[in-house]
ZATOR-617352 format. One record per atom (N, C-alpha, C, O): x, y negated, z negated; residue in three letters. Coordinates in steps of 0.05 Angstrom, whole numbers, padded with zeros to 5 digits, always signed. Each point is the difference from the previous one (the first is absolute). Layout:
REM residues N
XYZALA ...
This chain:
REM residues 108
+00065-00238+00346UNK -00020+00003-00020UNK -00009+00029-00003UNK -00004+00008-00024UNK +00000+00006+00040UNK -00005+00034+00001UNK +00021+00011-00011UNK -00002+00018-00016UNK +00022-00027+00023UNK +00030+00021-00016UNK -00013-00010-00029UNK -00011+00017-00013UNK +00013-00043+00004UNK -00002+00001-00023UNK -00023+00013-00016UNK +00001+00005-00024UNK -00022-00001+00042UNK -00023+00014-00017UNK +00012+00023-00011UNK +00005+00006-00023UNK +00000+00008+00050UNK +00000+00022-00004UNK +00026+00016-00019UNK +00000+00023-00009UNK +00021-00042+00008UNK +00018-00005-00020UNK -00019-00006-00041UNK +00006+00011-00022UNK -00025-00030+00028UNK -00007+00002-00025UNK -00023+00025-00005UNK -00006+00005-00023UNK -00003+00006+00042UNK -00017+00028-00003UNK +00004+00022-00005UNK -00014+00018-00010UNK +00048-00020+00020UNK +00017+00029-00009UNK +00015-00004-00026UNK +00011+00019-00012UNK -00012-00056-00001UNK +00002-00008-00030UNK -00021+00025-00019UNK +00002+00018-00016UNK -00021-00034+00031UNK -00022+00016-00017UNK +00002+00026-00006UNK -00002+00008-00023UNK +00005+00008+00042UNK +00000+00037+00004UNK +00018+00000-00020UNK -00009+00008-00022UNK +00039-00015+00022UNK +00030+00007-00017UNK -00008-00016-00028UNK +00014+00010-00018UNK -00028-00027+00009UNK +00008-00010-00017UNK -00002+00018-00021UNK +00017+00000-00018UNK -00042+00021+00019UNK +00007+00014-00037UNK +00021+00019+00003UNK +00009+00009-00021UNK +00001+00000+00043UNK +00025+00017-00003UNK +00021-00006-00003UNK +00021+00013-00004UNK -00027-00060+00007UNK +00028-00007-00008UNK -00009-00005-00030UNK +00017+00013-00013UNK -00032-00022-00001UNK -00008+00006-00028UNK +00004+00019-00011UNK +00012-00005-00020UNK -00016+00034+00023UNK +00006+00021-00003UNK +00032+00005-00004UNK +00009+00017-00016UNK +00009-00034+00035UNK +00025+00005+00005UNK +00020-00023-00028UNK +00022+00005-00011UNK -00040-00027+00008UNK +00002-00016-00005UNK +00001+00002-00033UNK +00016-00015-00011UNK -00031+00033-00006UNK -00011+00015-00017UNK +00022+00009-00011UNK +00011-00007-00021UNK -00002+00028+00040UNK +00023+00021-00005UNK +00023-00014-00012UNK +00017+00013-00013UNK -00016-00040+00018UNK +00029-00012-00002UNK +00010-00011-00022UNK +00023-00009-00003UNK -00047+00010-00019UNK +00000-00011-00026UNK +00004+00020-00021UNK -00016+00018+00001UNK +00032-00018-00018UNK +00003+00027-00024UNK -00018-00006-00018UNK -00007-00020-00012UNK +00002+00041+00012UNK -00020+00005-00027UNK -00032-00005+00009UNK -00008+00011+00020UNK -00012-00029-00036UNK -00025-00004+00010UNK -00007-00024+00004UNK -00019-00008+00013UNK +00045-00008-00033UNK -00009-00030+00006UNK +00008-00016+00033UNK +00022+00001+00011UNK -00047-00016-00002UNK +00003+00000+00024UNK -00007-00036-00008UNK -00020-00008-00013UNK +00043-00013+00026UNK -00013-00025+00009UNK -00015-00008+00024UNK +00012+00000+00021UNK -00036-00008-00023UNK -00011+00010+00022UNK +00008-00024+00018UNK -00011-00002+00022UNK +00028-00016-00028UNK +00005-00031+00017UNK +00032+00018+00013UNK +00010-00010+00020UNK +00000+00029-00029UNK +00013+00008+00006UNK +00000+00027+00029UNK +00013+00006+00020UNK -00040+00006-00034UNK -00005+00019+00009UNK -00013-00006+00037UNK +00002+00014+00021UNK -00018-00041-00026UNK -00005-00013+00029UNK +00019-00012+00008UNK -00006-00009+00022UNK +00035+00001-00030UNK +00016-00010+00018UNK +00017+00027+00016UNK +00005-00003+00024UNK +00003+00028-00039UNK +00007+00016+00014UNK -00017+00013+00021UNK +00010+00018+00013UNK -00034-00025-00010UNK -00026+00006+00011UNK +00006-00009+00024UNK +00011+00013+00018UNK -00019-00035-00016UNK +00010-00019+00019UNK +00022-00005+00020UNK -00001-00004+00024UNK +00031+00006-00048UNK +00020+00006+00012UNK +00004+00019+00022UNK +00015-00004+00020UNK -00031+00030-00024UNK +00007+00025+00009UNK -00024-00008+00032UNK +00007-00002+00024UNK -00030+00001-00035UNK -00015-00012+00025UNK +00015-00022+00023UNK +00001+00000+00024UNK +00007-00015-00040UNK +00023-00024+00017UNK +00012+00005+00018UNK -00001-00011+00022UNK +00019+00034-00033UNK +00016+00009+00017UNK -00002+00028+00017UNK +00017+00010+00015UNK -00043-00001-00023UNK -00012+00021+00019UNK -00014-00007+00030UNK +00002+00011+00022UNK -00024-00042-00031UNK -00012-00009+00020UNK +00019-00020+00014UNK -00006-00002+00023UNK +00026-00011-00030UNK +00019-00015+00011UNK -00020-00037-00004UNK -00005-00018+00016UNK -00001+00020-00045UNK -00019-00028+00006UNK +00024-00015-00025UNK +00022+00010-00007UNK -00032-00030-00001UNK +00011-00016-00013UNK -00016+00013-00026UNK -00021+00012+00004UNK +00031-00014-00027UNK -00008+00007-00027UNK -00018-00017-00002UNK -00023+00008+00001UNK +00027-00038-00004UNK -00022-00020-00017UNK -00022-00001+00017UNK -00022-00005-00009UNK +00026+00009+00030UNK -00022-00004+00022UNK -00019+00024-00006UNK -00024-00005+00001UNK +00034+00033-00007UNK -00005+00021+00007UNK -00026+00007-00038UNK -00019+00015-00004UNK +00034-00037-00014UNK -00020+00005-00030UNK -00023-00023+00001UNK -00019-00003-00015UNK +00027-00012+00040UNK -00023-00021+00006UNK -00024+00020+00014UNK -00018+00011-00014UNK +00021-00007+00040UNK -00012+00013+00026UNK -00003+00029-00007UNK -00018+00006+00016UNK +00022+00015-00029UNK -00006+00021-00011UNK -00024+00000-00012UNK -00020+00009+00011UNK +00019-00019-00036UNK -00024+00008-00014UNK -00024-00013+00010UNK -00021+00011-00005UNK +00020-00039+00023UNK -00012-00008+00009UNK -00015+00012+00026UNK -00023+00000+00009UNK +00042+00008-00004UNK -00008+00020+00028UNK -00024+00025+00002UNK -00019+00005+00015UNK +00037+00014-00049UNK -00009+00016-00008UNK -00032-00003-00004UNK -00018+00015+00007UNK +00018-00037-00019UNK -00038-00005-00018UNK -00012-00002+00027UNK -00022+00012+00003UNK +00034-00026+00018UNK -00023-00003+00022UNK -00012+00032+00016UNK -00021+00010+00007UNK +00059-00001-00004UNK -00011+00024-00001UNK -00014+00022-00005UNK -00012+00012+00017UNK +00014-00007-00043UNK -00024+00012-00019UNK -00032-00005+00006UNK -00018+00016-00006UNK +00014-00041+00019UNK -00024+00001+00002UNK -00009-00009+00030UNK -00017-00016+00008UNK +00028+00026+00000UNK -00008+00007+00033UNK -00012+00029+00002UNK +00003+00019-00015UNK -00016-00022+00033UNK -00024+00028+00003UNK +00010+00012+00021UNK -00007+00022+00007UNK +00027-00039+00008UNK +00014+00018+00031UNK +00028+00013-00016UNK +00013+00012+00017UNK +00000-00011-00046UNK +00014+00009-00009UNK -00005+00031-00010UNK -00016+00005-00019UNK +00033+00018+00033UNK -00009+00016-00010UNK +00002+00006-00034UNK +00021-00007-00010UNK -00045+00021-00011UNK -00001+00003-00016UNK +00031-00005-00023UNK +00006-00019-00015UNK +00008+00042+00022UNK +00020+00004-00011UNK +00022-00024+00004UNK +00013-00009-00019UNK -00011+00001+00044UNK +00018-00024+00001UNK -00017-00033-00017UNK +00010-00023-00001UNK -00035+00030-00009UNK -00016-00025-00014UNK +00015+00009-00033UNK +00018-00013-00012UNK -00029+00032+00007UNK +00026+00020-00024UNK +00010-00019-00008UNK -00006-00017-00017UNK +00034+00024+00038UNK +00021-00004-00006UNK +00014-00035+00000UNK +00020-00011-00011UNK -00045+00002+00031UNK -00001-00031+00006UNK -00003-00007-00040UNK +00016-00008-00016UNK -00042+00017+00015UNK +00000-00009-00038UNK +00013-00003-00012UNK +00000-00020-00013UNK +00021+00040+00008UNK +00012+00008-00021UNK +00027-00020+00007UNK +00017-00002-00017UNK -00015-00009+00038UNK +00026-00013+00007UNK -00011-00034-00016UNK +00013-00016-00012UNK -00038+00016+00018UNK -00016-00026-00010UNK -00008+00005-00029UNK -00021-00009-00007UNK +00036+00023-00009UNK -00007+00011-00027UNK -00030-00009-00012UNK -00007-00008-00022UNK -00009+00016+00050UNK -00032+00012-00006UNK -00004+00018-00003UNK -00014+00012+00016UNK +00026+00003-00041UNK +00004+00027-00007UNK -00036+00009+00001UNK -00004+00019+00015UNK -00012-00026-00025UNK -00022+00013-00006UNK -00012+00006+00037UNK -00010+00022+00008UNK +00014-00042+00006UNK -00010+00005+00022UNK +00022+00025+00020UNK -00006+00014+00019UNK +00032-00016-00036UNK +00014+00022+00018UNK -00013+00026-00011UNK -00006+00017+00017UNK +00002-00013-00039UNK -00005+00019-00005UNK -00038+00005+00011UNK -00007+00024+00004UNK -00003-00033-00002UNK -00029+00003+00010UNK +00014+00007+00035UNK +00001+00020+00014UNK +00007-00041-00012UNK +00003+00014+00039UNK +00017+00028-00001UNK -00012+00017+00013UNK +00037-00009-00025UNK +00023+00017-00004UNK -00028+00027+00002UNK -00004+00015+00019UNK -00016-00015-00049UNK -00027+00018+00000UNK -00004+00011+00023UNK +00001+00023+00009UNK -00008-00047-00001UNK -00022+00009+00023UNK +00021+00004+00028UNK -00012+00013+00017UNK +00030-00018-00011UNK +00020+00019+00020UNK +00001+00033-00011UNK +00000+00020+00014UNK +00001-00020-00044UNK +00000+00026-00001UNK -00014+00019+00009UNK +00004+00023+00007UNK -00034-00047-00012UNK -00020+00019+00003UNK -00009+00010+00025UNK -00015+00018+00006UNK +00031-00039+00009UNK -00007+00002+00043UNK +00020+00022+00007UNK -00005+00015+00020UNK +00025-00011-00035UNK +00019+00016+00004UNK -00006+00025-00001UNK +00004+00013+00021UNK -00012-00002-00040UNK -00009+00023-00020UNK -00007+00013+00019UNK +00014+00020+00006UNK -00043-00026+00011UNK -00001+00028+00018UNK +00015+00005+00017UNK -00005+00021+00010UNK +00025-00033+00000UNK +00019-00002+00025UNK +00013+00023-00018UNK +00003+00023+00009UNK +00005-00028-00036UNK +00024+00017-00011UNK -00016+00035-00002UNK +00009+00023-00003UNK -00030-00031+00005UNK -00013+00027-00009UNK -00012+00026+00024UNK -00009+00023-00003UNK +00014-00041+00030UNK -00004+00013+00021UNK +00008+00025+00005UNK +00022+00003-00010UNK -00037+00029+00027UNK +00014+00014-00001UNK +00022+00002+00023UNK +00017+00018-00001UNK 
């Protein structure tokens, strides 16, 4: 049960860079997006070593609980959202990592 968490936690971290990757693979701008989450998936599938159907069940589900845990750091709540296409809440948490960030980046 721990392998698997932590198998769907490192879902979470990769998933927009497999979207991102996922993106690239389509010409032009038109994008199916029933398409665009199966190569999503695919690529996650076989990165985390899980089963696909299991992995579009247990993913986004995972993700939402994630997002709103308070022992989740900021940025991994982010990124938990956006996998749970609670875009508005990724982007409010995504903010506010920036904003915890900011003086760290600004140190002398």
């Amino acid at each position: 049960m721990a392998v698997e968490l932590e198998k769907l936690r490192r879902g979470v971290s990769a998933f927009a860079g497999a979207l991102t990757r996922a993106r690239e693979t389509f010409p032009g701008t038109s994008v199916n997006p029933a398409e665009l989450d199966a190569r999503v998936y695919a690529e996650l599938s076989h990165t985390l070593g899980l089963d696909e159907r299991e992995l579009r069940d247990r993913l986004p589900k995972f993700a939402a609980e994630r997002s709103r845990t308070a022992e989740t750091p900021v940025y991994d709540r982010a990124n938990a959202a956006f996998v749970a296409k609670d875009f508005g809440e990724a982007e409010r948490l995504a903010l506010r990592a920036a904003a915890a960030a900011a003086p760290a980046n600004h140190a002398p």
